[in-house]
PQR file with spaces between the fields and no chain letter, atoms N, CA, C, O and H, PARSE charges and radii, in Angstrom:
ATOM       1  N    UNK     1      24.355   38.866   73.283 -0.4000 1.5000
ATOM       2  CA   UNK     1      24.836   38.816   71.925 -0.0000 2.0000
ATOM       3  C    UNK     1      24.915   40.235   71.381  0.5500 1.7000
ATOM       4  O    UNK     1      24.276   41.220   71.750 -0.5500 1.4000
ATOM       5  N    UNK     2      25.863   40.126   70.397 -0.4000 1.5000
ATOM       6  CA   UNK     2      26.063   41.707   70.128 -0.0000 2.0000
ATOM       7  C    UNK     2      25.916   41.080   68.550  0.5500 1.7000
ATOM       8  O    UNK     2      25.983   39.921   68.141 -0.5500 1.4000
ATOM       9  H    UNK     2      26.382   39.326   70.097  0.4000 1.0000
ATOM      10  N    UNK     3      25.692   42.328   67.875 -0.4000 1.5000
ATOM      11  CA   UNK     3      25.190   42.045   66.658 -0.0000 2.0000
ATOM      12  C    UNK     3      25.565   43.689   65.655  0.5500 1.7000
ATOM      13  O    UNK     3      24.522   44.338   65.577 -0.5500 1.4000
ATOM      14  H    UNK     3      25.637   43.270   68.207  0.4000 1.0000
ATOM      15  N    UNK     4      26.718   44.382   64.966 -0.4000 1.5000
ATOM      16  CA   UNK     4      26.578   44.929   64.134 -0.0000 2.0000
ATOM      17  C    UNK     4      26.735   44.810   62.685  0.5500 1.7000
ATOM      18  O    UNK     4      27.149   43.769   62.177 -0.5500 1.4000
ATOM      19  H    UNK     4      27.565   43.855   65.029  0.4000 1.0000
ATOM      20  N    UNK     5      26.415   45.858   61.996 -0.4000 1.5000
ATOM      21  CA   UNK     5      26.684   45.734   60.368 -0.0000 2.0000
ATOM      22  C    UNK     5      27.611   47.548   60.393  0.5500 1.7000
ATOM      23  O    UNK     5      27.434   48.709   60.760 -0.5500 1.4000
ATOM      24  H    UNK     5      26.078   46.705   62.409  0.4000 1.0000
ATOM      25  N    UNK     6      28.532   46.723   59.770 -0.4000 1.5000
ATOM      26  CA   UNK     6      29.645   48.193   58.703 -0.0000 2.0000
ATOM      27  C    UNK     6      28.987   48.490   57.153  0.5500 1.7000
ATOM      28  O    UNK     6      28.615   47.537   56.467 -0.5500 1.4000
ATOM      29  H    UNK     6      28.675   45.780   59.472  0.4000 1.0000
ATOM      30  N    UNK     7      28.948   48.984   56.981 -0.4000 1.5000
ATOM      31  CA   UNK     7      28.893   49.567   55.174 -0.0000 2.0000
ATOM      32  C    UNK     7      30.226   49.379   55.018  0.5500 1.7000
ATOM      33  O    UNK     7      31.095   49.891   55.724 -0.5500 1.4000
ATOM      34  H    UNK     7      29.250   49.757   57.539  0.4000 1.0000
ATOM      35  N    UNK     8      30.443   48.457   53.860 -0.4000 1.5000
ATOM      36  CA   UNK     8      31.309   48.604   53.258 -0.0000 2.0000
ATOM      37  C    UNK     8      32.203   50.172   52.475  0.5500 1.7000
ATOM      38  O    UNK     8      31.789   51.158   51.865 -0.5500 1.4000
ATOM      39  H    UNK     8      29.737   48.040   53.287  0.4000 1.0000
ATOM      40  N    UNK     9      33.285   49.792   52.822 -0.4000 1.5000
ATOM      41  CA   UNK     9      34.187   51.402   51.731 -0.0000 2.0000
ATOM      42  C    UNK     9      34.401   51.191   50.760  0.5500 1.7000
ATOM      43  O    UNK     9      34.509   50.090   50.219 -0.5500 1.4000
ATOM      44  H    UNK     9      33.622   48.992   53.318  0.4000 1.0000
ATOM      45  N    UNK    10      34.556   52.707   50.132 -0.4000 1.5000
ATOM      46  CA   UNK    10      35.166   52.454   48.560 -0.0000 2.0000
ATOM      47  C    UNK    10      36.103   51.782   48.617  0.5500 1.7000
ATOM      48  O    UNK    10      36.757   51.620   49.647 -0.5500 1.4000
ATOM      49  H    UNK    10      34.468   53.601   50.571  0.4000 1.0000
ATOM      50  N    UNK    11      36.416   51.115   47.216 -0.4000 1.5000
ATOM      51  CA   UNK    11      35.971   50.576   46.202 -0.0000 2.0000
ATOM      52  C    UNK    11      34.574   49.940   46.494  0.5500 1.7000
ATOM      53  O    UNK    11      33.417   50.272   46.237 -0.5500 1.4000
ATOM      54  H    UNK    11      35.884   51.247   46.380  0.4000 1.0000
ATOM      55  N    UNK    12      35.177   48.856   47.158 -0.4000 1.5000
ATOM      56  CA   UNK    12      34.500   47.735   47.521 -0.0000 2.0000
ATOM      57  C    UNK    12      33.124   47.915   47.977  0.5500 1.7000
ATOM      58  O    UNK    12      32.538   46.863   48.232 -0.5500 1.4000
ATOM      59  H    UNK    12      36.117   48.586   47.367  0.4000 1.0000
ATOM      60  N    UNK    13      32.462   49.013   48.143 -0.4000 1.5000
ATOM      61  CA   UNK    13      30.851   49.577   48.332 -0.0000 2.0000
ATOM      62  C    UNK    13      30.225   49.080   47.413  0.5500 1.7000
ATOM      63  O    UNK    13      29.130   48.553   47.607 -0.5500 1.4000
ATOM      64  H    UNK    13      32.938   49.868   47.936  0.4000 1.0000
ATOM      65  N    UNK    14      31.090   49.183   45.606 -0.4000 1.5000
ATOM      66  CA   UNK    14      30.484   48.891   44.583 -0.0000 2.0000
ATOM      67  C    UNK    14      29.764   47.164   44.283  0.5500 1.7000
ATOM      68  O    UNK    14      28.780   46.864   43.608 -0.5500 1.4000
ATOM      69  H    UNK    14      31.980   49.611   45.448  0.4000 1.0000
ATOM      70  N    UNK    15      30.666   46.306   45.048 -0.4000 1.5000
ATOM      71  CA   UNK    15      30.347   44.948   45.286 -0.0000 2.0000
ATOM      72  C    UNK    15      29.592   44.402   46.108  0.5500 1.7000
ATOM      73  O    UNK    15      28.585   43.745   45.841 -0.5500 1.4000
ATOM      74  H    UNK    15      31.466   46.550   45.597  0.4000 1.0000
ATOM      75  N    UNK    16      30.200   44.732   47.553 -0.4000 1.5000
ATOM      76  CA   UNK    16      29.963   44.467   48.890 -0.0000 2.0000
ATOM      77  C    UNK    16      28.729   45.554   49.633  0.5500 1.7000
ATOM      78  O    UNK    16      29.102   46.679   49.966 -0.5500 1.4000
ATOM      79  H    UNK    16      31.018   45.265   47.769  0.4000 1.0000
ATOM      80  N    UNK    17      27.585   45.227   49.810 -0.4000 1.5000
ATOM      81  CA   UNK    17      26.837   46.100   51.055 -0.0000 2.0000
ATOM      82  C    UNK    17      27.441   46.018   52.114  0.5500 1.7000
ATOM      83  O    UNK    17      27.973   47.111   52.312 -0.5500 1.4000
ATOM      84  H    UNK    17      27.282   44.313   49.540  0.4000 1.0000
ATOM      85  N    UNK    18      27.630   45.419   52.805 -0.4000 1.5000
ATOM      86  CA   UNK    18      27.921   45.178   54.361 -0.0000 2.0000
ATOM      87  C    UNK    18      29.056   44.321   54.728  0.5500 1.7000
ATOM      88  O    UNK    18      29.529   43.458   53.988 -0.5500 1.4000
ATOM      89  H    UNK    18      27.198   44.531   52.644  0.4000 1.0000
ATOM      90  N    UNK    19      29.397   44.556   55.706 -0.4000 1.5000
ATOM      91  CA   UNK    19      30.290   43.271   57.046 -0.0000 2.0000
ATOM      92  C    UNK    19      29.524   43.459   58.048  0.5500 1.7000
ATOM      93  O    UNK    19      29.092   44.441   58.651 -0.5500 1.4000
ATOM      94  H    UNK    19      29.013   45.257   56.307  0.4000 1.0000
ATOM      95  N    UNK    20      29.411   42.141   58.139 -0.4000 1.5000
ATOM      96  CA   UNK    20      28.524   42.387   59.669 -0.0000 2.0000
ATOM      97  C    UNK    20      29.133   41.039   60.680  0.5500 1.7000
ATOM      98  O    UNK    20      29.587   39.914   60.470 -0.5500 1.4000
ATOM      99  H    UNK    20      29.762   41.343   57.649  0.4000 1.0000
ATOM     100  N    UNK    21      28.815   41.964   61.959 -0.4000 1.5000
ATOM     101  CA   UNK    21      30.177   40.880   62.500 -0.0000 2.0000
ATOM     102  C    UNK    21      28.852   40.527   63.869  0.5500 1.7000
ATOM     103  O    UNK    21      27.878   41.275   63.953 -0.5500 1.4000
ATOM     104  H    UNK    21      28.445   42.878   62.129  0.4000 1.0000
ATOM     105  N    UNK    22      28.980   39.635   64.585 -0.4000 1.5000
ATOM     106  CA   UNK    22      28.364   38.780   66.088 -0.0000 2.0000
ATOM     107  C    UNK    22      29.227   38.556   66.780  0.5500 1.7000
ATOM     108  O    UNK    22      30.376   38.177   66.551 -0.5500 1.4000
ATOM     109  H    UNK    22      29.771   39.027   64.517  0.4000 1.0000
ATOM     110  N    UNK    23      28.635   38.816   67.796 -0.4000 1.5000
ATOM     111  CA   UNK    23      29.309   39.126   68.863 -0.0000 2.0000
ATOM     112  C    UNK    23      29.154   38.393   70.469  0.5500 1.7000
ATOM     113  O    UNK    23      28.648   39.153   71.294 -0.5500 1.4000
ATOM     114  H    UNK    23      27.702   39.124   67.981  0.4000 1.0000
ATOM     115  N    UNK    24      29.609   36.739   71.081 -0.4000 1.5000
ATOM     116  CA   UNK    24      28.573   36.821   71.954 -0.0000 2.0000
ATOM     117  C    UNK    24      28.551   35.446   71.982  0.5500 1.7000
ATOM     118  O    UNK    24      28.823   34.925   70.900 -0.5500 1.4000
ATOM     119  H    UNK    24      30.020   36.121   70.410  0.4000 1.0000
ATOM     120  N    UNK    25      28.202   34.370   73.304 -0.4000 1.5000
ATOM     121  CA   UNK    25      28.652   33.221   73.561 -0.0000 2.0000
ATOM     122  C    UNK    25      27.427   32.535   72.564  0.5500 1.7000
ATOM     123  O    UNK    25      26.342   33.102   72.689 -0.5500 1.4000
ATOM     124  H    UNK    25      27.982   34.794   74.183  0.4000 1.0000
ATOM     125  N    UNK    26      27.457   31.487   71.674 -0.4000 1.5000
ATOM     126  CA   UNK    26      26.762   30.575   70.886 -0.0000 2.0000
ATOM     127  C    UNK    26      25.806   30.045   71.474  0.5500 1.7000
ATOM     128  O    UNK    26      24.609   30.295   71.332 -0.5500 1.4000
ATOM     129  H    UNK    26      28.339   31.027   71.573  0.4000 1.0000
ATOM     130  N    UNK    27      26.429   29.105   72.326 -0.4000 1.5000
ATOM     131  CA   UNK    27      25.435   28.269   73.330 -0.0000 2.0000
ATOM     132  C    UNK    27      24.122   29.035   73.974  0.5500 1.7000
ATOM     133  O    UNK    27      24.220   30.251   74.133 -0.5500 1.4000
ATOM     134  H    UNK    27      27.401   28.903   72.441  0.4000 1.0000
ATOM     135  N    UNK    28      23.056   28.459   74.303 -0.4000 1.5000
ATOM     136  CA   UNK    28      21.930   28.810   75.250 -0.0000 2.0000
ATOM     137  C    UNK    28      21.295   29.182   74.554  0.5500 1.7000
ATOM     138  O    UNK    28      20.196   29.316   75.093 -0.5500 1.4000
ATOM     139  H    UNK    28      22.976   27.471   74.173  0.4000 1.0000
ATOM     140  N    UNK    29      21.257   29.627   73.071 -0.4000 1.5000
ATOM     141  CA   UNK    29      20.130   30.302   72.483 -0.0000 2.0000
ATOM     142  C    UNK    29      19.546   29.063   71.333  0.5500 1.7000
ATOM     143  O    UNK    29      19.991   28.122   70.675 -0.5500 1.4000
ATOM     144  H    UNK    29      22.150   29.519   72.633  0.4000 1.0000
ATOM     145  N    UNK    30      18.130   29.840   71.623 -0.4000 1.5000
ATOM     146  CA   UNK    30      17.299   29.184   70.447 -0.0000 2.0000
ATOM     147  C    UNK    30      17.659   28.793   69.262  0.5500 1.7000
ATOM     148  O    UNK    30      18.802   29.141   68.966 -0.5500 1.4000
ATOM     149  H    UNK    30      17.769   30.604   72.158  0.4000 1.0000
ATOM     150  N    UNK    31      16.947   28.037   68.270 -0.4000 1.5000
ATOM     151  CA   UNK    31      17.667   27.948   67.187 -0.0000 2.0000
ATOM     152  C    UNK    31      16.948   29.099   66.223  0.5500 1.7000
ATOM     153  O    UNK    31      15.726   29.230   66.280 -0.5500 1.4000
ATOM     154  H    UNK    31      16.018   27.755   68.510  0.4000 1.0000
ATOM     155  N    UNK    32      17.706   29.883   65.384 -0.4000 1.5000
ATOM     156  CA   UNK    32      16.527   30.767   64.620 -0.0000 2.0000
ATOM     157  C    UNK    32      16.712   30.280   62.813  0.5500 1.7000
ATOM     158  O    UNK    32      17.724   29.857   62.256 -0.5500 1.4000
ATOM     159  H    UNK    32      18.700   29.776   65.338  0.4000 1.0000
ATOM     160  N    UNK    33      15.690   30.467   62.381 -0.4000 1.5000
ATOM     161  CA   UNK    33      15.622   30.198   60.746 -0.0000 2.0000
ATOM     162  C    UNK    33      16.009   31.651   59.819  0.5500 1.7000
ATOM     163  O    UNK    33      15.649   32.828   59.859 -0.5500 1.4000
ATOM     164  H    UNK    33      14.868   30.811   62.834  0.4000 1.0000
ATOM     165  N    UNK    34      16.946   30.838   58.987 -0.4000 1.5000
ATOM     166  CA   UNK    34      17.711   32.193   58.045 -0.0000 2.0000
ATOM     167  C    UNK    34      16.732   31.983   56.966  0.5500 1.7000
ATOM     168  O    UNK    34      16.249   30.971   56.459 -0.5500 1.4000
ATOM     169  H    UNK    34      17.239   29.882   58.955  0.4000 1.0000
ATOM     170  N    UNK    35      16.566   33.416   56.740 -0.4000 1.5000
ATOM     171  CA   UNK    35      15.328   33.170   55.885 -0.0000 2.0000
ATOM     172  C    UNK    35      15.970   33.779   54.386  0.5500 1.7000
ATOM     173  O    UNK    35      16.199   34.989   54.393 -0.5500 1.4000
ATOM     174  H    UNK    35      16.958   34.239   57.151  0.4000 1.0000
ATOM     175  N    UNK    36      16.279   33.016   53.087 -0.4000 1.5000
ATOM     176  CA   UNK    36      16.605   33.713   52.278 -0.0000 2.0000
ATOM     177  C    UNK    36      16.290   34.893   51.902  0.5500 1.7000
ATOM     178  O    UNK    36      15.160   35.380   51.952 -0.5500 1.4000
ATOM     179  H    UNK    36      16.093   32.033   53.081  0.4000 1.0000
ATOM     180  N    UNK    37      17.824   35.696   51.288 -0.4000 1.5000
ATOM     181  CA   UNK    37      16.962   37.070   50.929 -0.0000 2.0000
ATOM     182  C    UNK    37      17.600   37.431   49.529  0.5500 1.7000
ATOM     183  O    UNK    37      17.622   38.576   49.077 -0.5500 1.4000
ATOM     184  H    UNK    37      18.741   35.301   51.248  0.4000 1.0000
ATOM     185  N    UNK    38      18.117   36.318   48.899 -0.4000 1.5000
ATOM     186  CA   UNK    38      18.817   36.493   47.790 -0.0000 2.0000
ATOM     187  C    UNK    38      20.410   37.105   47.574  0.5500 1.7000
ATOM     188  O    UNK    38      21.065   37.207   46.538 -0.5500 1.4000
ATOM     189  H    UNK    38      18.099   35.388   49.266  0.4000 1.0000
ATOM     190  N    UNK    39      20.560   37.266   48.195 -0.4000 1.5000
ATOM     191  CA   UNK    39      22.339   38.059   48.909 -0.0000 2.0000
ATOM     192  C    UNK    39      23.022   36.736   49.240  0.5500 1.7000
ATOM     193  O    UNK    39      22.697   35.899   50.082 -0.5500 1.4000
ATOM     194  H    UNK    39      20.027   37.184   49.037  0.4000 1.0000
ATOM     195  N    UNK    40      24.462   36.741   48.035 -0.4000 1.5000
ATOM     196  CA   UNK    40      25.196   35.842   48.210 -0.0000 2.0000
ATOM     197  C    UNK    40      26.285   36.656   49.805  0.5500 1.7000
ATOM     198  O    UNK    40      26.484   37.871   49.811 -0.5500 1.4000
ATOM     199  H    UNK    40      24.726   37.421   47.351  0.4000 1.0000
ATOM     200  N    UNK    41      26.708   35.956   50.699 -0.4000 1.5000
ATOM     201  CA   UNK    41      27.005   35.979   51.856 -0.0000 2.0000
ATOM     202  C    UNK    41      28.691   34.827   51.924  0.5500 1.7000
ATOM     203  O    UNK    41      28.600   33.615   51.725 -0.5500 1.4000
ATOM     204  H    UNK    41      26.546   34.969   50.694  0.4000 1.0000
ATOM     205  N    UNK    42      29.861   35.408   52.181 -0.4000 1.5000
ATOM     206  CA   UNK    42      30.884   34.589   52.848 -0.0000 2.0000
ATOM     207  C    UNK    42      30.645   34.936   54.570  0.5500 1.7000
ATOM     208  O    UNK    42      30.303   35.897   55.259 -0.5500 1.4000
ATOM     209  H    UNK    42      29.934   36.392   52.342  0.4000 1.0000
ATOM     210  N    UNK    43      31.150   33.191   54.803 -0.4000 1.5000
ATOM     211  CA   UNK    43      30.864   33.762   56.636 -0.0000 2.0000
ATOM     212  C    UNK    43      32.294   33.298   57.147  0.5500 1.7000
ATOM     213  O    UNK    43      32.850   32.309   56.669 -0.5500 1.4000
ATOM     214  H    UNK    43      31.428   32.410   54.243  0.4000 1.0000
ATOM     215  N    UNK    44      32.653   33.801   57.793 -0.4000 1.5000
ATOM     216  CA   UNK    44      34.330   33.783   58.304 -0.0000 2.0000
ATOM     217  C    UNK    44      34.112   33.188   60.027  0.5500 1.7000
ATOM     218  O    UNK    44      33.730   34.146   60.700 -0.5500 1.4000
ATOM     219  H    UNK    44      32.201   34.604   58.180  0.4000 1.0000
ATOM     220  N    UNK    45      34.207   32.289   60.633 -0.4000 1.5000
ATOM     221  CA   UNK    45      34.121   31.817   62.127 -0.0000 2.0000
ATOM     222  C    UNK    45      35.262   32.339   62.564  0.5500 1.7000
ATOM     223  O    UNK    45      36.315   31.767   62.283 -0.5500 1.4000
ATOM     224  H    UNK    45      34.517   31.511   60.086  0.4000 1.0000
ATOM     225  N    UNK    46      35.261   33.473   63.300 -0.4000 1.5000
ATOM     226  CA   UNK    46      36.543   33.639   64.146 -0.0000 2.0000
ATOM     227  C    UNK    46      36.591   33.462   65.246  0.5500 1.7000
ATOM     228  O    UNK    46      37.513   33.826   65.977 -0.5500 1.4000
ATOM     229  H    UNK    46      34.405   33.938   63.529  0.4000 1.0000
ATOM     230  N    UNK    47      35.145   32.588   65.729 -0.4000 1.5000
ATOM     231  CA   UNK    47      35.367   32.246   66.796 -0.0000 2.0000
ATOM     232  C    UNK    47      35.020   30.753   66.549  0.5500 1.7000
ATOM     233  O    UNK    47      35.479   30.027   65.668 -0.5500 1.4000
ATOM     234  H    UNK    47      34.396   32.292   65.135  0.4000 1.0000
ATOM     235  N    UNK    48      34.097   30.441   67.527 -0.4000 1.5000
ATOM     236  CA   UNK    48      33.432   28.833   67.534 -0.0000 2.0000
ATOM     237  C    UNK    48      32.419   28.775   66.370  0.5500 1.7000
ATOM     238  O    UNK    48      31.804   29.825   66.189 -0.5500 1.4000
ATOM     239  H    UNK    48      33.724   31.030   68.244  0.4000 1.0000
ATOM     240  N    UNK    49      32.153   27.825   65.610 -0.4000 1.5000
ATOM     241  CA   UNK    49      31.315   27.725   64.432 -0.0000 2.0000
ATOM     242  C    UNK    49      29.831   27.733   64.945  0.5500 1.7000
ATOM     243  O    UNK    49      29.602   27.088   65.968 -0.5500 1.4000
ATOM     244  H    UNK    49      32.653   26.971   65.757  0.4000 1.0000
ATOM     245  N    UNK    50      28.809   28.398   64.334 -0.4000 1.5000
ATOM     246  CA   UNK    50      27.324   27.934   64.948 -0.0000 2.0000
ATOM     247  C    UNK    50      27.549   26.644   64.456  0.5500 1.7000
ATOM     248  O    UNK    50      28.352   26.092   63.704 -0.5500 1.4000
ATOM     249  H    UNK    50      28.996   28.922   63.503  0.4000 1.0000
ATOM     250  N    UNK    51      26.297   26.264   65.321 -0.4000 1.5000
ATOM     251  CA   UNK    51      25.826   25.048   64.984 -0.0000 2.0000
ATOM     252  C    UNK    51      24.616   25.109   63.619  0.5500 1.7000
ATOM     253  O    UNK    51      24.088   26.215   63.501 -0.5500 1.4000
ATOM     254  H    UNK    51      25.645   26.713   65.932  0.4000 1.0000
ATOM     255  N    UNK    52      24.155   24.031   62.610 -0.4000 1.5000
ATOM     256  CA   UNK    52      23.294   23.568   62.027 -0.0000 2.0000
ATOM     257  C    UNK    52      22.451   22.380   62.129  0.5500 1.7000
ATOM     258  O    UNK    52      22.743   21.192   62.261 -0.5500 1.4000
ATOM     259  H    UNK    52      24.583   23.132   62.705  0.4000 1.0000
ATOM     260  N    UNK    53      20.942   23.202   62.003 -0.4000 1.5000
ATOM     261  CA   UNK    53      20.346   21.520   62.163 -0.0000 2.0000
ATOM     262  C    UNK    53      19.899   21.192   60.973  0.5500 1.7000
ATOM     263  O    UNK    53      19.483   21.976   60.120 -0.5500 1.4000
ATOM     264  H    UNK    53      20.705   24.168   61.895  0.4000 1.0000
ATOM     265  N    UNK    54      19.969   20.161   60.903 -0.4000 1.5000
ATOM     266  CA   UNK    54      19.505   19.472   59.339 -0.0000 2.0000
ATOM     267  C    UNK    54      17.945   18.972   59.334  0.5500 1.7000
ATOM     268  O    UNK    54      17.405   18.836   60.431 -0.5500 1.4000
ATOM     269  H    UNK    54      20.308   19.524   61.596  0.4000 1.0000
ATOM     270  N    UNK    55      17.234   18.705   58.198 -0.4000 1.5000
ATOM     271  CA   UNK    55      15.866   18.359   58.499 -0.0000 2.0000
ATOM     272  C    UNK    55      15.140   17.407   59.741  0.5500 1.7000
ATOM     273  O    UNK    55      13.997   17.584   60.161 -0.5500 1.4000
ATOM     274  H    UNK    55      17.673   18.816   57.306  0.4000 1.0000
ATOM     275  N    UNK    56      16.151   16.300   60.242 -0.4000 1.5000
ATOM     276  CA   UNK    56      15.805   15.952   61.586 -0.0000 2.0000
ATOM     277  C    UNK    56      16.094   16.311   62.795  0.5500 1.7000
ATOM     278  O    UNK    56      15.950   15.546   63.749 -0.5500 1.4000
ATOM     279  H    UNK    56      17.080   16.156   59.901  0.4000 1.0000
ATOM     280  N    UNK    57      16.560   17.581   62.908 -0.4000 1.5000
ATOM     281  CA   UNK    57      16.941   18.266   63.884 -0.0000 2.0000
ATOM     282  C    UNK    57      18.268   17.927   64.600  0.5500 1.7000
ATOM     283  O    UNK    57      18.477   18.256   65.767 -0.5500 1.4000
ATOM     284  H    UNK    57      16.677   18.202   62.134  0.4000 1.0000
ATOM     285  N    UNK    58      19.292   17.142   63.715 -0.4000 1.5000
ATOM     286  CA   UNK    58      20.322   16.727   64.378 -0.0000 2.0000
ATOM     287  C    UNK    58      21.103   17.987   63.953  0.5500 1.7000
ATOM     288  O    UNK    58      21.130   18.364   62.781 -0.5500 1.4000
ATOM     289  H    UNK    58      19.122   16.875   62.767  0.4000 1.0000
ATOM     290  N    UNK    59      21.814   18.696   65.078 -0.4000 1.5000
ATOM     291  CA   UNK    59      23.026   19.611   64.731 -0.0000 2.0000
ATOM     292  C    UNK    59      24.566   19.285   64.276  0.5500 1.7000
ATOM     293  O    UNK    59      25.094   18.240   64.655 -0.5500 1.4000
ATOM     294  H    UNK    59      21.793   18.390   66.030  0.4000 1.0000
ATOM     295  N    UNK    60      25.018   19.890   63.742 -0.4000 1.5000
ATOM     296  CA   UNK    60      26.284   19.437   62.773 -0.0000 2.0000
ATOM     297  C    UNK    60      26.824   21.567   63.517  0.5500 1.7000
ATOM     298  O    UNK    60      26.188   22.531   63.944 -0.5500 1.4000
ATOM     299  H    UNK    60      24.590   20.739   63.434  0.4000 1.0000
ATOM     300  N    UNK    61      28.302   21.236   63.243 -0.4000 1.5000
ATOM     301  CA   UNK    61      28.993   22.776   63.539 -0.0000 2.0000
ATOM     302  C    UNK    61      29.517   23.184   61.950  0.5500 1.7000
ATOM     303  O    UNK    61      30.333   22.591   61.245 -0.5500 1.4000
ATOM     304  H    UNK    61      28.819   20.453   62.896  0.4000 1.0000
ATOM     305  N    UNK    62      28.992   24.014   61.763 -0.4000 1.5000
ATOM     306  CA   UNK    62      29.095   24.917   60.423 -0.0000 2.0000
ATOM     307  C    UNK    62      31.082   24.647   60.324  0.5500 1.7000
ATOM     308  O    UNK    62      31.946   24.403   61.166 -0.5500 1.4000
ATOM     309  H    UNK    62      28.330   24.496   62.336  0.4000 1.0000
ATOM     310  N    UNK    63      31.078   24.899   58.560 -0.4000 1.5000
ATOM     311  CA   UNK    63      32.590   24.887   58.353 -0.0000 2.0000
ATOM     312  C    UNK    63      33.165   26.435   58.685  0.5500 1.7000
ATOM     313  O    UNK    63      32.630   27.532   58.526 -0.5500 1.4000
ATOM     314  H    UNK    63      30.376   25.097   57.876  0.4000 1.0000
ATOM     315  N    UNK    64      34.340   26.096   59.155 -0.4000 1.5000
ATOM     316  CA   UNK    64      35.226   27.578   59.738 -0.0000 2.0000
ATOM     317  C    UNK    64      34.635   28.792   58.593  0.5500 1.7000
ATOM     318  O    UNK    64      34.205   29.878   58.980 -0.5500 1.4000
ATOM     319  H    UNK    64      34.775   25.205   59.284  0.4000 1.0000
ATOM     320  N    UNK    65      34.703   28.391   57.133 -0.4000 1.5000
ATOM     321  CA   UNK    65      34.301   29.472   56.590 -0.0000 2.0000
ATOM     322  C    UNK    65      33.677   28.808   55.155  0.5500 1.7000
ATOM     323  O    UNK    65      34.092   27.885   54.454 -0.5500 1.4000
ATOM     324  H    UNK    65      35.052   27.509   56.818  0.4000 1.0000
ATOM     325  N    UNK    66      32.732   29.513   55.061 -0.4000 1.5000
ATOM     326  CA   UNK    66      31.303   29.127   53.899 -0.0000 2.0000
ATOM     327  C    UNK    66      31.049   30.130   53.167  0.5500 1.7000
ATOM     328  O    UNK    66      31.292   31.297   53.476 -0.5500 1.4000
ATOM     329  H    UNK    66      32.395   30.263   55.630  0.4000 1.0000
ATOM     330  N    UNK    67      30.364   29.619   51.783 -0.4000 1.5000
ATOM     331  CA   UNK    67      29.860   30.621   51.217 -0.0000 2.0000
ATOM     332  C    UNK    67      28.590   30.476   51.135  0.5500 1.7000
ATOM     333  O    UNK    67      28.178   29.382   50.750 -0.5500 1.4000
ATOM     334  H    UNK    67      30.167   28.671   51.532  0.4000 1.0000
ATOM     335  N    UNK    68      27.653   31.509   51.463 -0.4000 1.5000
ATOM     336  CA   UNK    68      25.956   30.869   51.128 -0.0000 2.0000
ATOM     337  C    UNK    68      25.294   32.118   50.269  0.5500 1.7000
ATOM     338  O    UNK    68      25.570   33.315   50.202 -0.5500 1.4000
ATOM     339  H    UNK    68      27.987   32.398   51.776  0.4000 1.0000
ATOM     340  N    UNK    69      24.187   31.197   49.576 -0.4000 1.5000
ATOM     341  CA   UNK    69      23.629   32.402   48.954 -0.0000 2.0000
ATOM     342  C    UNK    69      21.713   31.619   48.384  0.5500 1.7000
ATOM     343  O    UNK    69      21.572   30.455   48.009 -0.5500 1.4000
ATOM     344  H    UNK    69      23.962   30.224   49.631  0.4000 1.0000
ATOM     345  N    UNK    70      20.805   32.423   48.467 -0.4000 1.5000
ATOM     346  CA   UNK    70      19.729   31.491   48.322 -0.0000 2.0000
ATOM     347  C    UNK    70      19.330   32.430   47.089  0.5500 1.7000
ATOM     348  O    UNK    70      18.338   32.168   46.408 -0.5500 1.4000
ATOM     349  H    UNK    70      20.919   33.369   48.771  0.4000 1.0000
C-alpha cells in the first residue's frame, strides 16, 4: 500500500490542508478503526470502494464518493 498526503496550493491552502491519495490493492488487509479527528474529509474512490463494517461486523462497500466529518 502506498499512502501520500499533498499540501494543498494557493488559494485553496486557505480551506483545504491536504489531498491525500492510497495507493494499493484493498483486499488482504486488516480492518483498521478511523479514529475521529474533527476534520471534515470528501473521499473520491477512483478505484474500488473500501469496504465498511457496521456494528456486527457485516461489511457493506463505501459509496464512490462521501463526505465524512466527526
Amino acid at each position: 500500500m502506498e499512502y501520500i498526503e499533498v499540501p494543498a496550493p494557493p488559494p485553496l491552502d486557505a480551506l483545504v490542508r491536504c489531498f491525500w491519495f492510497r495507493r494499493g490493492p484493498v483486499h488482504a488487509e486488516a480492518p483498521q478503526t478511523v479514529v475521529p479527528d474533527g476534520r471534515m474529509e470528501v473521499v473520491l474512490h477512483l478505484g474500488e470502494p473500501f469496504a465498511e463494517l457496521n456494528e456486527r461486523g457485516t461489511a457493506r462497500r463505501q459509496a464512490p464518493a462521501l463526505l465524512a466529518a466527526c
